[in-house]
C-alpha positions in Angstrom: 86.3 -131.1 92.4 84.9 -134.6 91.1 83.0 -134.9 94.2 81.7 -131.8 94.7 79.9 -132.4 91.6 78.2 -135.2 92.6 77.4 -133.7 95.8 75.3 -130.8 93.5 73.6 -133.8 91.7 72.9 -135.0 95.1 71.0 -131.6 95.9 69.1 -131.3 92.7 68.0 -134.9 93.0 66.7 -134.4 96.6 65.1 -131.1 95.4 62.6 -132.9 92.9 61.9 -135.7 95.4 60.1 -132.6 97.4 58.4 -131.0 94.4 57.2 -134.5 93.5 55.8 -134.8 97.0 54.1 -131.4 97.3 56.7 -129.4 99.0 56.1 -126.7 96.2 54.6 -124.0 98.5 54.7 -121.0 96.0 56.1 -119.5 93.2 58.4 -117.3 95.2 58.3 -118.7 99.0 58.0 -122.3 98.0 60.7 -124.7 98.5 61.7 -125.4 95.2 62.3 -121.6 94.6 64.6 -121.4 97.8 66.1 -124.9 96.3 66.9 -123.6 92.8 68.8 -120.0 94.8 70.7 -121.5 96.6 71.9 -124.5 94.0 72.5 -121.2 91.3 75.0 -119.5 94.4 76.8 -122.8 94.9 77.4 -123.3 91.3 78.5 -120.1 91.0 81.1 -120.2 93.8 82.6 -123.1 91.5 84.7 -123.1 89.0 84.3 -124.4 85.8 86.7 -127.8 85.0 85.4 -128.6 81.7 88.7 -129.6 79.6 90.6 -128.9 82.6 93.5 -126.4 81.4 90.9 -123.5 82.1 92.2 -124.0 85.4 96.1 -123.3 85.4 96.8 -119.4 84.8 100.6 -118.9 84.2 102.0 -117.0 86.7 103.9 -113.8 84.3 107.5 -113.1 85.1 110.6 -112.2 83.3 114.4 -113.7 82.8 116.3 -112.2 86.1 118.5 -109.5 83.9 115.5 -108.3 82.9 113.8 -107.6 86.4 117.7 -106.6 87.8 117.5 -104.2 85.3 114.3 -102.7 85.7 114.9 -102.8 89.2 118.3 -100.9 88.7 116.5 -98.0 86.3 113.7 -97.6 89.2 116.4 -96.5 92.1 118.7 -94.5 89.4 115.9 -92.4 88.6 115.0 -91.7 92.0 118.2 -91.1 93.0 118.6 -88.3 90.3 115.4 -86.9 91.2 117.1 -86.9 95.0 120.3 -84.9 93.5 119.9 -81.4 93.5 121.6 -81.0 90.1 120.3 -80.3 87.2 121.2 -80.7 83.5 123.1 -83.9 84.9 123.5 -87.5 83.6 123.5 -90.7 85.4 124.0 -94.5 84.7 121.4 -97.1 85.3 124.0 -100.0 83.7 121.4 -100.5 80.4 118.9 -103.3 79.1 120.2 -107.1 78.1 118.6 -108.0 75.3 114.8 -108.1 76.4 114.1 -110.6 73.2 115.1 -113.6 75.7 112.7 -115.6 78.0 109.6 -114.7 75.2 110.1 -110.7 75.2 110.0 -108.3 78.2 108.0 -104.7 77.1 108.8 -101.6 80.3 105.8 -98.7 79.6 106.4 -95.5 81.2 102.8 -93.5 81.2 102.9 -90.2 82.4 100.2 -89.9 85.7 98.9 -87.3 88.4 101.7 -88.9 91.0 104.1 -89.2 88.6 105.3 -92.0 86.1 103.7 -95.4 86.0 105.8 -98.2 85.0 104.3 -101.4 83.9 105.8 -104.5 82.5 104.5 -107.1 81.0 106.6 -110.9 79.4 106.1 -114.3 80.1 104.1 -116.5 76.9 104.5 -114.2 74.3 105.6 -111.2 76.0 102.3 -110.3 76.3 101.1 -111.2 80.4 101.7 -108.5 83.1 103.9 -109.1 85.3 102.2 -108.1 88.9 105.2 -107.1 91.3 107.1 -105.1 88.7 104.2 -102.3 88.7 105.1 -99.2 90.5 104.9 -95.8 90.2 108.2 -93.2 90.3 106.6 -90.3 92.1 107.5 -86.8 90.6 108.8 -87.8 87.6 107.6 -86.8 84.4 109.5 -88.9 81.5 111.2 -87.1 78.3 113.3 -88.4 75.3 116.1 -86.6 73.5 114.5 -86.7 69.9 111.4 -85.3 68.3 112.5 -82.7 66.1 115.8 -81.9 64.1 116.1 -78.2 66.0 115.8 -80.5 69.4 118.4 -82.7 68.1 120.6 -79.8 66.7 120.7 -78.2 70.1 121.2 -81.0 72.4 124.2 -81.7 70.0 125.0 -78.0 69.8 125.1 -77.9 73.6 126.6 -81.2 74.7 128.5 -82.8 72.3 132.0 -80.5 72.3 134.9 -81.1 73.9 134.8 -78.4 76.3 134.3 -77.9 79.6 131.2 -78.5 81.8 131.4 -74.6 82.6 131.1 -74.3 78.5 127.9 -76.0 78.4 126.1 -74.5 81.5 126.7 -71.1 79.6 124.8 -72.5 76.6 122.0 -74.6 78.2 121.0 -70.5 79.8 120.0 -69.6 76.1 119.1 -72.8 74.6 116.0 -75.1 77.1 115.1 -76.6 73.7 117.0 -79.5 73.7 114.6 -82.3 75.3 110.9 -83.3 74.6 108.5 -84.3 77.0 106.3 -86.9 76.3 103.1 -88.7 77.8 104.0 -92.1 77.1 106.4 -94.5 75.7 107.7 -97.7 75.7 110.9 -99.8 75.8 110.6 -103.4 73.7 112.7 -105.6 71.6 112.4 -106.4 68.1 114.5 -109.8 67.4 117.6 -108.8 69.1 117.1 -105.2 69.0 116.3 -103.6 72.0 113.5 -100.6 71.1 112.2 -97.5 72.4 108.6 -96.7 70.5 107.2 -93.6 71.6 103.9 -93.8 69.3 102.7 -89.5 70.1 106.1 -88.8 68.1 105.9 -91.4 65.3 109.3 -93.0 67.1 110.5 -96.4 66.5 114.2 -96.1 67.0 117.0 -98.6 68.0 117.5 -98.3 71.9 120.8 -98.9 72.3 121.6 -96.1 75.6 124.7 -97.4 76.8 122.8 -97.0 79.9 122.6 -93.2 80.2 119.6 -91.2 81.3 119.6 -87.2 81.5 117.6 -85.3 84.0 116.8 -82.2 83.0 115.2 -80.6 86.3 113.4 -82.1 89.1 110.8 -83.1 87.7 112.1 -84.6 83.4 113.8 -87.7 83.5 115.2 -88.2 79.4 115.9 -91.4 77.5 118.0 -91.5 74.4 116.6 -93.0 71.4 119.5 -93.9 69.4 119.6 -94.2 65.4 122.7 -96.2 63.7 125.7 -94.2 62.6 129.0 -94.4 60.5 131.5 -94.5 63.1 131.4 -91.0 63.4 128.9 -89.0 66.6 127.4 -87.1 63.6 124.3 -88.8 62.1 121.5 -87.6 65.0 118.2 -87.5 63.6 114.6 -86.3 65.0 114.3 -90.2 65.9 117.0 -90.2 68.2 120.8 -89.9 68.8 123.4 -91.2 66.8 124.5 -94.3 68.4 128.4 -93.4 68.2 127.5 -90.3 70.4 126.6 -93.3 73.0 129.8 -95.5 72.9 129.3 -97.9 70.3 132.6 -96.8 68.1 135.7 -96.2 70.5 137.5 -93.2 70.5 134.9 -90.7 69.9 135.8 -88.0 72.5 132.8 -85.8 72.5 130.7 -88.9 72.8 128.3 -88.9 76.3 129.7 -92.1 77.3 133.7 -90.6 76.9 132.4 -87.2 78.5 130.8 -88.8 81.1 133.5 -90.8 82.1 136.1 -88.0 81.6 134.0 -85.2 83.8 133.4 -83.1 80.2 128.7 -83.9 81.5 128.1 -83.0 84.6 126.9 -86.2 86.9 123.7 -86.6 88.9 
């Protein structure tokens, strides 16, 4: 680059020595004018190496759990959407801890196609990361919170221990149990795994056990969870209670126990 340099000092130099000598022909035809164009196009093909660092762009990625994991919540969402069931649950296998390798953010944004997924981490967390940006064609996204009544009857519906034939019967008079939503965002707060969905004032824990709920064929729902007492009883409008997701053992009406046990239906 050193010598390229030189090489424009070169030009400029030589371009003088034919002004000196009367090679100035015009304001606009002359030499000097031609000259001066086509030194500003070279310089601006060139980039600037003052200080050096300018120069080396980090190339964004993210630890490989991360990227697996995205990568695993991308074909588990289109293979619900494939299913012709609805009111079904599937496992994607859930987030590590997306603190590590300097913070990994997933955005879902809700689009003409579809659902746009974006992802940015490297220095800061803050750099998008170029081939993890797709779009999930005919999905719309959705999160189980929202609203106490949405809570109460996505409890009031799934969370018994009866059987799947039970709970078809009540989703017929209760839809309310899901709420769409434009945007929203899964993040990490120290080692906290977070979903923020900023239209519904949510900041909740995200801790899924790698569940996701389809609703129809279009609604794909994620479960902000809130932290319990051991019991699946504390849901809020910010999310699920996180016992209703596996994190205390022996909770039978639990999604995670139901799931396993054939009491939800699967995708």
């Amino acid at each position: 680059m050193g010598i390229v340099r030189y090489l424009i000092i070169g030009v400029i130099a030589v371009s003088v020595i034919i002004v000196i000598s009367g090679g100035l022909y015009g304001p606009e035809d002359g030499v000097l004018a031609k000259v001066v164009g086509f030194f500003g196009g070279v310089r601006d093909s060139i980039p600037d190496v003052v200080g050096g660092d300018e120069l080396e762009g980090e190339i964004a990625d993210v630890p490989q759990g991360h990227r697996a994991a995205i990568m695993r919540l991308n074909n588990t969402i289109y293979e619900m959407l494939d299913s012709d069931k609805q009111n079904c649950f599937a496992s994607y296998g859930g987030f590590p801890n997306l603190n590590e390798g300097g913070g990994t953010s997933i955005s879902l944004s809700s689009s003409s196609q579809g659902t746009a997924v974006s992802v940015t981490g490297g220095a800061g967390g803050r750099l998008v990361v170029a081939d993890l940006r797709f779009e999930i064609e005919g999905m719309s996204p959705c999160v189980i919170a929202g609203s106490e009544s949405v809570m109460d009857n996505f409890e009031d519906i799934f969370l018994e221990e009866d059987s799947w034939a039970d709970k078809e019967r009540r989703l017929q008079s209760n839809q309310n149990h899901y709420t769409p939503v434009n945007s929203l965002t899964i993040t990490s707060d120290d080692d906290t795994n977070k979903l923020v969905v900023s239209s519904l004032g949510v900041n909740s824990n995200f801790e899924d056990a790698g569940l996701l709920y389809k609703v129809d064929d279009r609604y794909i729902c994620f479960f902000p969870t809130v932290r319990g007492d051991a019991d699946c009883d504390a849901s809020k409008s910010d999310g699920i209670d996180d016992d209703c997701l596996g994190r205390s053992e022996g909770e039978s009406e639990s999604l995670t126990e139901q799931y396993r046990g054939g009491g939800i239906q699967q995708c």
